[in-house]
N, C-alpha and C positions, 0 to 999 in steps of 0.2 A: 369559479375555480380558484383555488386558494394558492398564493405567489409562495414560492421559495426562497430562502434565502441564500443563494447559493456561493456566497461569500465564505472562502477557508477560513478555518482555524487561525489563531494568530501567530502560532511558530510553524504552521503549514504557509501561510503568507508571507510571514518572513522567509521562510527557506526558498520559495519563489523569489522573493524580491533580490537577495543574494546570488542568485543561480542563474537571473538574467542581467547581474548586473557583472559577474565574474567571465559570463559570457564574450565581452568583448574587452578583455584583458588581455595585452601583449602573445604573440604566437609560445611567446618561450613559460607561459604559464600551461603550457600542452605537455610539457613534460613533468609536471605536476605531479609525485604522485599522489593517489588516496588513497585515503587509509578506511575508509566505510562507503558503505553503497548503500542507499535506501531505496525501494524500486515499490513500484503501484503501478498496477495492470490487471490485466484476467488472467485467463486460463493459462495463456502465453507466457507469464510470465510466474504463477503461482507457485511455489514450492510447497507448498503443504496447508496451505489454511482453508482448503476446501479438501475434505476425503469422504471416504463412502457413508461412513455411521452419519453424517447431519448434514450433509449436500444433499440439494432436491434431486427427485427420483435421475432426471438424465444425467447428474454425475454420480450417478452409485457405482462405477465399474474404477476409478484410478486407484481404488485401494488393492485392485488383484491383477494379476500376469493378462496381459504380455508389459504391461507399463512400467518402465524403469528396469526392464529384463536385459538390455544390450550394456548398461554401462553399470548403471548400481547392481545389478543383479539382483533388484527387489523391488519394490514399489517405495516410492516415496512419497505417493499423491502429486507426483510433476503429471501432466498434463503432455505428455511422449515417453519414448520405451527407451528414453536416456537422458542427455541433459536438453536444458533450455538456453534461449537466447541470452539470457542473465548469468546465466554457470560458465557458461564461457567468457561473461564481459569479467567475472570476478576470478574467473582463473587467468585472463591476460594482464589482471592489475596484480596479479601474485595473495590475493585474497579468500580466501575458505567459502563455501557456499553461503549463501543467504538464509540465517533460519527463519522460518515465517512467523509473523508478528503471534499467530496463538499460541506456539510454543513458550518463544520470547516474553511473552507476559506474565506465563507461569514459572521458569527460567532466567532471569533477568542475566544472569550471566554469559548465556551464549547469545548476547547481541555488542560484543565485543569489536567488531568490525559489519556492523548496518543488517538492515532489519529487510525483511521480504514481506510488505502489506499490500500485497497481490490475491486476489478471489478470483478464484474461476468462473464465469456468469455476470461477474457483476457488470452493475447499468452505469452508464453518464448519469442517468437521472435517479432522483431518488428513489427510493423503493413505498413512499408516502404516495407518491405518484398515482403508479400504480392501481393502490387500494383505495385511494378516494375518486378512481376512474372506473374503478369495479375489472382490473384486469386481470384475472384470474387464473395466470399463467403459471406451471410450476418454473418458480424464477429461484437465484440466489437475491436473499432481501439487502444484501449488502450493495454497496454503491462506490461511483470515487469518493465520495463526501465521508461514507462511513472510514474506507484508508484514509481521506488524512486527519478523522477523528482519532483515529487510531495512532498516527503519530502523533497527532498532541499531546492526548495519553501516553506518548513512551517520553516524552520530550521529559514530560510536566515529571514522572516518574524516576524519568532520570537525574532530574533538577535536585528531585527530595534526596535518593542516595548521596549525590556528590554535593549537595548542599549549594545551589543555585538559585536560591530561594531567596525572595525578600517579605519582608513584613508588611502586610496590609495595613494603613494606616487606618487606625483605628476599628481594626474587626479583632486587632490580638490573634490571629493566626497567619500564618505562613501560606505562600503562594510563588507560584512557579514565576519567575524571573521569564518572559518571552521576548523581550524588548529584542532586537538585531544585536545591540552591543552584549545583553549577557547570551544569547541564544549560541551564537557560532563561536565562541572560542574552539569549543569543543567541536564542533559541526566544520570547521571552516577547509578540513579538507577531506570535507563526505563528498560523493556523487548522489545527486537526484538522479532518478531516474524514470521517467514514469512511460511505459510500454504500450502499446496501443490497450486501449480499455474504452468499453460499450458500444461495443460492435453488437452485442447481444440487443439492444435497445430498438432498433432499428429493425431486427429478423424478427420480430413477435408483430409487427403491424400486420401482417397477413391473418396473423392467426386470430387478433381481435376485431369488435364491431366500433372502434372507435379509427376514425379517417385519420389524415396525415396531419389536418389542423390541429392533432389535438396529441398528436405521436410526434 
């Protein structure tokens, strides 16, 4: 069976290496505030980047009523029939919902205060996994790996707009600056947040012929 490499992105690892090291900074860095949230999870913490037109068959129902009926008074594709554990961390930091990262990508404007790269379904494991195990489950093929690909992708994107970029030496083209020192000027008073995600990974052993050696 063929090994992973399950090693982040390099401004997904930086923003790790930052976030545990901000960790055990004096109590009075609690009052700290942030100005962005970036949050990775499932279902829990999803705000839109799974809905009914191209979620596999078990999520085709969060695009219609009763979900999101108590508080939006519409669907949002949130994953309850109001807010999430997220909508309330960013309404007590005084912060605007989280738009999800596929909005964001065609929008680059409303990711103004941090990005929601949350999928409903997705796996700890990759979704390569899977298919070279023959498991044939109606899964989301997205994974954690694919969110923090996806941050990469907004880092690197963001780097081009605001001109974060340094020169490749000798290829003659431009490249996203990820080092710690250019990555967090901008990032340095974001919250990570990453919510419980691949719980889903775990509930489908029953349902295949492959043992726990191999799940």
């Amino acid at each position: 069976m063929a090994k992973h490499d399950l090693s982040p992105p390099p401004a997904a690892a930086a923003a790790t290496t930052s976030l545990s090291s901000s960790s055990h900074s004096p109590s009075t860095s609690a009052a700290r505030r942030f100005s962005k949230i970036y949050a990775f999870g499932d279902s829990y913490t999803d705000t839109g980047n799974t809905h009914s037109a191209d979620g596999p068959y078990s999520f085709g129902y969060v695009s219609s009523p009763p979900y999101g009926t108590t508080f939006f008074h519409r669907s949002t594709n949130r994953y309850s029939d109001g807010r999430l554990v997220v909508d309330f961390l960013t309404t007590a930091l005084s912060l605007p919902f989280l738009p999800p990262y596929l909005a964001v990508a065609r929008n680059p404007s409303g990711a103004l205060h941090g990005v929601n790269f949350a999928v409903a379904g997705s796996t700890a494991i990759e979704h390569e996994f899977y298919v070279q195990n023959n498991i044939t489950i109606d899964v989301t093929p997205q994974s954690l790996m694919t969110q923090l690909g996806w941050f990469q992708k907004h880092v690197e994107a963001a780097g081009r707009r605001q001109g974060w970029t340094k020169r490749c030496s000798g290829s003659g083209r431009s490249a996203p600056t990820t080092t710690p020192t250019a990555l967090f000027p901008p990032y340095r008073r974001a919250l990570f947040r990453i919510l419980p995600s691949g719980m889903s990974s775990p509930s489908w052993r029953p349902c295949s012929t492959k043992g726990p050696s191999i799940l």
